[in-house]
C-alpha positions in Angstrom: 64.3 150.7 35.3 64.0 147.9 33.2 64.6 150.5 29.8 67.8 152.4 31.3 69.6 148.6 32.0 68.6 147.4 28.6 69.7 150.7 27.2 73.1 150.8 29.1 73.5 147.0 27.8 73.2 148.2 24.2 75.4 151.1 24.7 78.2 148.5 26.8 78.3 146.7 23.5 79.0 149.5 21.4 81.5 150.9 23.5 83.3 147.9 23.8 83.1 146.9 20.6 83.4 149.9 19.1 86.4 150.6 21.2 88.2 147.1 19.9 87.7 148.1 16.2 88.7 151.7 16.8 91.9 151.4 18.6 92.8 148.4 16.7 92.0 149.2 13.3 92.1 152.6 13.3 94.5 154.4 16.0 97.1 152.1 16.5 97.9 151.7 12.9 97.9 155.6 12.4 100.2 155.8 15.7 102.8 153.5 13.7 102.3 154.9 10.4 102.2 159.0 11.3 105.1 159.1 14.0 109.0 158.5 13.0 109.7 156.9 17.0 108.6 153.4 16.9 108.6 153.3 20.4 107.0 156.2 21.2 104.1 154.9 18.7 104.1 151.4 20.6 104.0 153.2 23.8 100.9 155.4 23.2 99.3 152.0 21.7 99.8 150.6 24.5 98.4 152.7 26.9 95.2 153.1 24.7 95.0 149.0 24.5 95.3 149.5 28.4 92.3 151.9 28.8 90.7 149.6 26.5 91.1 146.6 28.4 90.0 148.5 31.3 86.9 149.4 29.4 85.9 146.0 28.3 86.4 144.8 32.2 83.6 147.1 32.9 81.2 146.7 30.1 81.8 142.9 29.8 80.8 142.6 33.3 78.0 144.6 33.3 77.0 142.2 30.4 77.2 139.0 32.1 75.6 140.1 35.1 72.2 142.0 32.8 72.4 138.6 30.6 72.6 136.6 33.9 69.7 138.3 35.7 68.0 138.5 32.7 68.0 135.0 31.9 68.5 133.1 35.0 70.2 129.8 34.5 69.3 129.7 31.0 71.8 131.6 30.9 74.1 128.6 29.8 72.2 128.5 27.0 72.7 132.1 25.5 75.9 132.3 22.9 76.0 136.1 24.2 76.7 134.7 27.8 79.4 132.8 26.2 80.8 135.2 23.4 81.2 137.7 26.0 82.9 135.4 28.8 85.4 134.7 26.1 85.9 138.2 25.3 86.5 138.9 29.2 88.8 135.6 29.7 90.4 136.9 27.1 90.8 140.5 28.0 92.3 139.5 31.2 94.4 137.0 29.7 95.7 139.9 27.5 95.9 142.5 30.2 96.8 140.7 33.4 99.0 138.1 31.5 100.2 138.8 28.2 101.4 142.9 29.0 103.0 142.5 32.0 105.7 140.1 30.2 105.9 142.9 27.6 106.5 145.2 29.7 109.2 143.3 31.9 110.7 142.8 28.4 111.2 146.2 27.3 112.4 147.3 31.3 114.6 144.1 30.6 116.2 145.2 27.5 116.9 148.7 29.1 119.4 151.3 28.4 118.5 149.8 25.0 115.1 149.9 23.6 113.7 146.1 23.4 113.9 146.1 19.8 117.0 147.0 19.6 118.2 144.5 22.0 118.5 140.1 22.4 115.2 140.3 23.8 113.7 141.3 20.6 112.9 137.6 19.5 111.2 136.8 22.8 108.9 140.2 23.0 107.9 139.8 19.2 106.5 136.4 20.3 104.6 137.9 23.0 103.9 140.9 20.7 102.0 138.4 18.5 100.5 136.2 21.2 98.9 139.7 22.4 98.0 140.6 18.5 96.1 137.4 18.4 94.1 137.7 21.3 93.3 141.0 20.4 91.5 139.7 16.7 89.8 137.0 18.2 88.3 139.4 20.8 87.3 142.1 18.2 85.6 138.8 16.1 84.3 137.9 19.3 82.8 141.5 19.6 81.7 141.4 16.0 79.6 138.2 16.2 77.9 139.8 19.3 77.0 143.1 17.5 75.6 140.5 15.1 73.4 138.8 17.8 72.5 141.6 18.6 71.4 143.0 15.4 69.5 139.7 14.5 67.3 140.0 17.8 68.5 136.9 19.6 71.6 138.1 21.8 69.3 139.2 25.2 
């Protein structure tokens, strides 16, 4: 038993950090750059930062909880117990706190789109409070495929 949790930890990294890099990096930026509707580009982001959260809910718990039985209460002393309760606070912060004001934003700014309308100062503010939690998460991730890589992260 103890192979199948160690190897669903390694592949609850990958997938959550893989996710981070791949939706950030690579789809959302191809979203904006290959479709001529702003908003619908910003609105298919969006729901693929959504399932992304979702995902790193799930594999970051599963993490804490294999570091935590794993380690006991040295668990305190582990930077990936740490790196990846950052990446969760900050996942939920993101999720539960950060996109709902988005969202009530753009339903806000309605018949107009929000860009087009006075709330566009406000939602580009949040816009870049949610961009910046979303980079220090992916670092976050990186650091911990790093730990991992140098042997020391379980």
């Amino acid at each position: 038993m103890r192979g199948l949790t160690s190897a669903l930890y390694s592949i609850a990294v990958a997938v959550w950090v893989g996710g981070l890099l791949a939706i950030g990096l690579i789809a959302a930026p191809v979203l904006f750059t290959q479709l001529a509707d702003r908003s619908v580009a910003g609105g298919l982001a969006g729901a693929m930062f959504s399932i992304t959260a979702w995902v790193g809910l799930v594999c970051g718990t599963y993490l804490i909880l294999f570091v935590l039985f794993a380690k006991g209460w040295r668990v305190f002393k582990s930077g990936v117990f740490w790196i990846v309760l950052l990446m969760l606070a900050l996942t939920a912060a993101g999720h539960f706190g950060v996109q709902p004001i988005l969202a009530q934003l753009q339903a806000d700014a309605l018949p107009r789109r929000v860009m087009e309308s006075a709330l566009r100062d406000r939602f580009t503010t949040w816009h870049g409070v949610s961009s910046a939690l979303y980079l220090v998460q992916t670092l976050l991730g990186i650091a911990l495929v790093i730990l991992q890589e140098r042997g020391r992260g379980r």
